[in-house]
Every structure is written in C-alpha cells, then in structure tokens.
Backbone as XML, in Angstrom:
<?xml version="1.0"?>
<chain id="A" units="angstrom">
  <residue number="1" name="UNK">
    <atom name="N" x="114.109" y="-53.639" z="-10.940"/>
    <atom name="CA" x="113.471" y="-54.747" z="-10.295"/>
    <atom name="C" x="112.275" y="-55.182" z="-11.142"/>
  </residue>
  <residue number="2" name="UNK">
    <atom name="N" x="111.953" y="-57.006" z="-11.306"/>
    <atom name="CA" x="111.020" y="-56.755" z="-11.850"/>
    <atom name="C" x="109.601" y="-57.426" z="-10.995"/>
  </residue>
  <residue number="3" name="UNK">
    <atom name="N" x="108.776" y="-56.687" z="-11.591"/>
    <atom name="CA" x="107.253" y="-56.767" z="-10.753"/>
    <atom name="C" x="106.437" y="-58.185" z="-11.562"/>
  </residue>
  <residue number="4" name="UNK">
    <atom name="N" x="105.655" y="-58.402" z="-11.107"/>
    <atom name="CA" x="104.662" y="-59.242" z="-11.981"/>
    <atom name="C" x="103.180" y="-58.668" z="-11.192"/>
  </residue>
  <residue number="5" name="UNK">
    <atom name="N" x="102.329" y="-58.487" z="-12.432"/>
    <atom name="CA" x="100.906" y="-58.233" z="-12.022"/>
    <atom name="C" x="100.232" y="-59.392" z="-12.995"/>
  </residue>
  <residue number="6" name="UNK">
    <atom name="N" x="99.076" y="-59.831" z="-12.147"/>
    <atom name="CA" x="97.873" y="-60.445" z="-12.671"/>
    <atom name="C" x="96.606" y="-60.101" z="-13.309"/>
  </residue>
  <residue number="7" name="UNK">
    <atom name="N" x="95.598" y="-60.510" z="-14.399"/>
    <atom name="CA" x="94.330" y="-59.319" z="-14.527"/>
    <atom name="C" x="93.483" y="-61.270" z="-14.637"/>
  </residue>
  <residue number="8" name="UNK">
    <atom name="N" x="92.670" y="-60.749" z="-14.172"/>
    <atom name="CA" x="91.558" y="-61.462" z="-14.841"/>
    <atom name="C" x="90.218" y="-61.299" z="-15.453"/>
  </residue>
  <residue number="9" name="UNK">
    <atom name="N" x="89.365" y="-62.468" z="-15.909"/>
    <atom name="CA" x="88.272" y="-61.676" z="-16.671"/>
    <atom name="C" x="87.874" y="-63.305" z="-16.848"/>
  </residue>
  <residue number="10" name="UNK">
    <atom name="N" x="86.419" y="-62.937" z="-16.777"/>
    <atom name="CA" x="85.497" y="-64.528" z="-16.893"/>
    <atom name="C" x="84.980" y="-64.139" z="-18.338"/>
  </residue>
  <residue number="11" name="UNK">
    <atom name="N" x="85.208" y="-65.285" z="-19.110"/>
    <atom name="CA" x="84.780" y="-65.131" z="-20.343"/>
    <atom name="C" x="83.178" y="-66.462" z="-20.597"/>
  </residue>
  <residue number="12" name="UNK">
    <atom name="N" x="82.389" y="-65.168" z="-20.553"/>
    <atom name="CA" x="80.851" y="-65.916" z="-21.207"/>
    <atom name="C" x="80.407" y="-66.005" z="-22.766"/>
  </residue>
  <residue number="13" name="UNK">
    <atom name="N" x="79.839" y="-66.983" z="-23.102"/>
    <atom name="CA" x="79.114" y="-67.217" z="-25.048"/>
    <atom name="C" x="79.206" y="-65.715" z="-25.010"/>
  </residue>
  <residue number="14" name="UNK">
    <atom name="N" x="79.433" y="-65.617" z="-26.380"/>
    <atom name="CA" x="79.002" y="-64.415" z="-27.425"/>
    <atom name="C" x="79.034" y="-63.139" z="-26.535"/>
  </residue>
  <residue number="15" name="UNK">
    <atom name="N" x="80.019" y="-63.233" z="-25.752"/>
    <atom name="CA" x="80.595" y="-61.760" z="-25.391"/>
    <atom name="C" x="82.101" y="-61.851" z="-24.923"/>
  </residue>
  <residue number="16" name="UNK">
    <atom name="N" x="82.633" y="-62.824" z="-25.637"/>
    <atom name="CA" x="84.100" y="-62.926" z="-25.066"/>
    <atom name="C" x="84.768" y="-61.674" z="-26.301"/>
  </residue>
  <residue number="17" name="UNK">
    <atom name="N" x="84.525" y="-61.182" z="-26.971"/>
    <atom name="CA" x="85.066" y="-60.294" z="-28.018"/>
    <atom name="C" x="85.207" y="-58.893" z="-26.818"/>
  </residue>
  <residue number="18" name="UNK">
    <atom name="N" x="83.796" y="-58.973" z="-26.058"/>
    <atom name="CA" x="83.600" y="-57.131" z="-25.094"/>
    <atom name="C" x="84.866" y="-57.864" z="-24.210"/>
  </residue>
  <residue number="19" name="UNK">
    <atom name="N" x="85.030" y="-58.546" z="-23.331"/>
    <atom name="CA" x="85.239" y="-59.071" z="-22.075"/>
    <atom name="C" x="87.209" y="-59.105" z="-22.331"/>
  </residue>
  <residue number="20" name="UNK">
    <atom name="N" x="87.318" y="-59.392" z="-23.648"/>
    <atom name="CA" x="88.763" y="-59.239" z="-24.227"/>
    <atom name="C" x="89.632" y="-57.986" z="-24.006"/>
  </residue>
  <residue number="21" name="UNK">
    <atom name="N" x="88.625" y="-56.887" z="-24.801"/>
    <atom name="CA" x="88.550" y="-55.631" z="-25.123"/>
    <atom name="C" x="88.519" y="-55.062" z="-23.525"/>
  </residue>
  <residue number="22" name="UNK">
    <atom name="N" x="87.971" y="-55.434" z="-22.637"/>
    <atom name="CA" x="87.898" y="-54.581" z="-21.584"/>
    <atom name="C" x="89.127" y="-54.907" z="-21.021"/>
  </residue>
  <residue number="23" name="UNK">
    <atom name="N" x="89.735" y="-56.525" z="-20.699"/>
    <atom name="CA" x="90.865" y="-56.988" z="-20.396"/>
    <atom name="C" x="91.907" y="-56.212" z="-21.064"/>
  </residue>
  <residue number="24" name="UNK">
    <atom name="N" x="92.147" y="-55.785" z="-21.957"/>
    <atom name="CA" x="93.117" y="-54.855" z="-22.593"/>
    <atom name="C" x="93.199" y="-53.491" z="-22.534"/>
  </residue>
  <residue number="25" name="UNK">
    <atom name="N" x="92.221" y="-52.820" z="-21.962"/>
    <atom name="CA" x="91.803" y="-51.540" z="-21.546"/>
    <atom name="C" x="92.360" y="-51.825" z="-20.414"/>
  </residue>
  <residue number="26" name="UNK">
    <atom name="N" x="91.972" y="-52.584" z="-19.308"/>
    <atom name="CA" x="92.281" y="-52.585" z="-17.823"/>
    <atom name="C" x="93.996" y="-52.935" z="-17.550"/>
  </residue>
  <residue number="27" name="UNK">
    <atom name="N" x="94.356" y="-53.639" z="-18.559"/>
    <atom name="CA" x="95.749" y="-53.645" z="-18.109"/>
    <atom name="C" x="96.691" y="-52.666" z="-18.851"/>
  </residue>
  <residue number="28" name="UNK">
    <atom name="N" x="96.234" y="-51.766" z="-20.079"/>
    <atom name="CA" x="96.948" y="-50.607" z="-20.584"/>
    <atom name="C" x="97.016" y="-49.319" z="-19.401"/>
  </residue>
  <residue number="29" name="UNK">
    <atom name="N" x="95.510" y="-49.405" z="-18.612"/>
    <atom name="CA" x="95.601" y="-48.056" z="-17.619"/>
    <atom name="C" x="96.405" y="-48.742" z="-16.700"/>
  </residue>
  <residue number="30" name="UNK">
    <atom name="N" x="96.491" y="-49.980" z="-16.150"/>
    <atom name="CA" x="97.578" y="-49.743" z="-15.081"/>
    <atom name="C" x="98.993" y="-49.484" z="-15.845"/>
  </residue>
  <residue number="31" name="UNK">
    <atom name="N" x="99.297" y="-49.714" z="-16.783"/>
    <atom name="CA" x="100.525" y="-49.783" z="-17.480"/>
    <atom name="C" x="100.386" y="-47.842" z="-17.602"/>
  </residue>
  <residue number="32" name="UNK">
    <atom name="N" x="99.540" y="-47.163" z="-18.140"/>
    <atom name="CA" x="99.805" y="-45.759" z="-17.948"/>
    <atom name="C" x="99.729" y="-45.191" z="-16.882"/>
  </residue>
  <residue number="33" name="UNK">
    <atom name="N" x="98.943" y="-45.480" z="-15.584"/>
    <atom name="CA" x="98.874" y="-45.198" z="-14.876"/>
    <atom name="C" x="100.512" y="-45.313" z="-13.638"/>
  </residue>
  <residue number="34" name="UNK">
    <atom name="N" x="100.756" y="-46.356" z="-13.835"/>
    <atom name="CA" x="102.274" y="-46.010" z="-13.116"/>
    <atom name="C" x="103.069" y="-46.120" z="-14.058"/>
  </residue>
  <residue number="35" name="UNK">
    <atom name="N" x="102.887" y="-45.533" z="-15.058"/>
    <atom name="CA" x="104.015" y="-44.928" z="-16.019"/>
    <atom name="C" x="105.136" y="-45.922" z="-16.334"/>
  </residue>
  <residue number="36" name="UNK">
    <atom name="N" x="105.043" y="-47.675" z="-16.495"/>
    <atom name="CA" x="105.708" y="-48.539" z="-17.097"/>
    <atom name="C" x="105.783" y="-48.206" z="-17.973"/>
  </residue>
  <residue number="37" name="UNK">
    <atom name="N" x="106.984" y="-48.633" z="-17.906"/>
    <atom name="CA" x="108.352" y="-48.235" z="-19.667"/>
    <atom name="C" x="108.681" y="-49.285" z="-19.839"/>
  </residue>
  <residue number="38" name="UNK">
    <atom name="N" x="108.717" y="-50.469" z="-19.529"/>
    <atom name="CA" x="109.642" y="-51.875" z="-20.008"/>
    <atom name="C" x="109.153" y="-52.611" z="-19.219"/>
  </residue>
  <residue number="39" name="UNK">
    <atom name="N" x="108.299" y="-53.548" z="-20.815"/>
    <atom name="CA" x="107.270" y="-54.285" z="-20.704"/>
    <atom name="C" x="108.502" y="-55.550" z="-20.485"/>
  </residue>
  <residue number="40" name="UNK">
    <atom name="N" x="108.026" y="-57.104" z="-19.194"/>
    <atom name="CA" x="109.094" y="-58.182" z="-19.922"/>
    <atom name="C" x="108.914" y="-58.970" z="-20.737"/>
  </residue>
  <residue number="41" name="UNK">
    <atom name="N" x="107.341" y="-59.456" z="-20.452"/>
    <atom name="CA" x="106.557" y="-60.537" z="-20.793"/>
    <atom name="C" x="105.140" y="-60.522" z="-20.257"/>
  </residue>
  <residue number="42" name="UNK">
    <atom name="N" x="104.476" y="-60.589" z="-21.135"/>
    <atom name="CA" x="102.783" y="-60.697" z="-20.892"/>
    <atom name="C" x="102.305" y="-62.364" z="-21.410"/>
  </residue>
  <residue number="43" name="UNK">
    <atom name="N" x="101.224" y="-63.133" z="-20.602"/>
    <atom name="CA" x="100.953" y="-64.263" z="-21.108"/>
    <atom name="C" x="100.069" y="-64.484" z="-20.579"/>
  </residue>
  <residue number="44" name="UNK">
    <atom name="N" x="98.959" y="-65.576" z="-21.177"/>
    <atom name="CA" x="97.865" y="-65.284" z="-21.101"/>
    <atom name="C" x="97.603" y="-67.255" z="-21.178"/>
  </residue>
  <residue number="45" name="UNK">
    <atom name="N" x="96.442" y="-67.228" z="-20.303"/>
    <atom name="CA" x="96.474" y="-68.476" z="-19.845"/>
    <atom name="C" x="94.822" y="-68.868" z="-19.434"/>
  </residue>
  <residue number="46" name="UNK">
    <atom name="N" x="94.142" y="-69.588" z="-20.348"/>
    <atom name="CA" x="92.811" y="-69.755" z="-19.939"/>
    <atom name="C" x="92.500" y="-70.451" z="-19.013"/>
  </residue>
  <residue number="47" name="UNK">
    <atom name="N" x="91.765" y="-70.868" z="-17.878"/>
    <atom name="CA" x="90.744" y="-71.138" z="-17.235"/>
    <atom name="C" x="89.487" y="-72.225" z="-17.407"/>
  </residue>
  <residue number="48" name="UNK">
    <atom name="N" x="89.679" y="-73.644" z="-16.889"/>
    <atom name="CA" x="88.625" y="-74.265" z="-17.590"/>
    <atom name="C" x="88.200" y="-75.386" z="-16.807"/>
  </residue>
  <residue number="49" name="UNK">
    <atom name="N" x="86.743" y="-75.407" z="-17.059"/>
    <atom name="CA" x="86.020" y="-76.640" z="-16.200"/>
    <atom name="C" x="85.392" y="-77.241" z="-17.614"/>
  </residue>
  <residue number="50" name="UNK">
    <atom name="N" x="85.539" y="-79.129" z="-16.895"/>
    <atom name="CA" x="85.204" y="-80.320" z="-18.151"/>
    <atom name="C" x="85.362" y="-79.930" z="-19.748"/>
  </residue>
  <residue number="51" name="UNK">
    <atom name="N" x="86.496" y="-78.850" z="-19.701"/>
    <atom name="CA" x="86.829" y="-78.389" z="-21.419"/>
    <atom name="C" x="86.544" y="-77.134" z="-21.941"/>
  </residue>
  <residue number="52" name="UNK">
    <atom name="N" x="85.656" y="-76.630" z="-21.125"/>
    <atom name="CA" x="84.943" y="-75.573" z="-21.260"/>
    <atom name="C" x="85.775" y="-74.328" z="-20.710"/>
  </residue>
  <residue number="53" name="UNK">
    <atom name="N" x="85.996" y="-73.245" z="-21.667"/>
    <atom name="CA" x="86.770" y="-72.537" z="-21.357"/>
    <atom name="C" x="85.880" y="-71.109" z="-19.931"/>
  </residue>
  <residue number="54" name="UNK">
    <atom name="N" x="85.906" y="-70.703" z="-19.080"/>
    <atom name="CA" x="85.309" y="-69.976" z="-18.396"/>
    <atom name="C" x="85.983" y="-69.223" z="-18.019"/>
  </residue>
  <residue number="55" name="UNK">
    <atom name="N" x="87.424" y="-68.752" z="-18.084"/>
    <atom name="CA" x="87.755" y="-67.358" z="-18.140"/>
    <atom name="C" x="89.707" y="-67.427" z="-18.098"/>
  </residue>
  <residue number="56" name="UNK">
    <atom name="N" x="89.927" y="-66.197" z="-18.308"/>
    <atom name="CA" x="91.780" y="-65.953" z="-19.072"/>
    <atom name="C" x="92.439" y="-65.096" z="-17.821"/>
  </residue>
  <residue number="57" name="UNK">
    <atom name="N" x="93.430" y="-65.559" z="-17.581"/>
    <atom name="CA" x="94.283" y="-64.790" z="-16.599"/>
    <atom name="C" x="95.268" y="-63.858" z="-17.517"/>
  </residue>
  <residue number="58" name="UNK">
    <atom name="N" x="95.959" y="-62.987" z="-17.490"/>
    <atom name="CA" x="96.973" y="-62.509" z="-18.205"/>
    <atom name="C" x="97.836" y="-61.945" z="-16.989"/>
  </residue>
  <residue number="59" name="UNK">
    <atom name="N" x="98.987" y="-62.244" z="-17.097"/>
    <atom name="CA" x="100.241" y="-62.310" z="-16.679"/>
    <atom name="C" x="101.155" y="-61.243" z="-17.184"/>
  </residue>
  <residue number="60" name="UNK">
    <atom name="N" x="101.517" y="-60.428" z="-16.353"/>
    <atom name="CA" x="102.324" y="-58.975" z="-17.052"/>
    <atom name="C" x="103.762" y="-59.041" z="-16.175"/>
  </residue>
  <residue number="61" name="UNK">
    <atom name="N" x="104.419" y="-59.227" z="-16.355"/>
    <atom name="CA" x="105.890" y="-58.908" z="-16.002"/>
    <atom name="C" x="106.572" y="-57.480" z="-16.601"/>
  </residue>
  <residue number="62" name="UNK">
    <atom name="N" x="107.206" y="-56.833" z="-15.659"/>
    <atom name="CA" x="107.238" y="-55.469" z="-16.256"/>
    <atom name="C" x="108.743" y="-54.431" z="-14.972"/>
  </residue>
  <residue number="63" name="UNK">
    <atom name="N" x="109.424" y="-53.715" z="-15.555"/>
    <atom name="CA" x="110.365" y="-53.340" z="-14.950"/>
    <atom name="C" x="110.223" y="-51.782" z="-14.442"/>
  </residue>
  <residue number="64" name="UNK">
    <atom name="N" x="110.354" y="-51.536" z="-12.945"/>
    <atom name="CA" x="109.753" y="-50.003" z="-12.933"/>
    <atom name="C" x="110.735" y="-49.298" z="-12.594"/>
  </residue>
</chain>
C-alpha cells in the first residue's frame, strides 16, 4: 500500500542552508524510524507570498 507523508519547514534570509539540513534530518528519522524500504517519490514544492519564497513542503510517497 502506498502512504504519502508531508514535512514542512519555513525558510528565513541566510539560514535556509540550517532549515534544509534539518528538513532532511527530520524526514530520514521518520523514514528509519518505521523502517521504510521503498521510497516512491519525494517532491518538494515552495511556498510563497508577492514572490517571496517563505517556506518548502516536501512530499514523500513511500510503500510499507
């Protein structure tokens, strides 16, 4: 069956590099944490007011 999970993360000036990095930490432990084996599709989709980017959703599809 497949699942889909969501992560998000607000991205501010000159710390979107930490805010990335943590986004990729947070969705590897749920991925170890219930022991996903077959990833389907991950995608990643920014967030934005008058152009301005203010934060990234990422999209995990995954088979358990």
């Amino acid at each position: 069956m497949i699942k889909i999970k969501t992560f998000t993360s607000a991205l501010r000036m000159f710390h979107v590099h930490n805010e990335l990095t943590a986004l990729d930490a947070e969705v590897n432990d749920f991925l170890q944490k219930n022991k996903i084996q077959k990833i389907v599709s991950v995608n990643d989709c920014t967030t934005s007011n008058n152009g301005d980017t203010m934060g990234i959703i990422r999209v995990v599809a995954y088979e358990e």
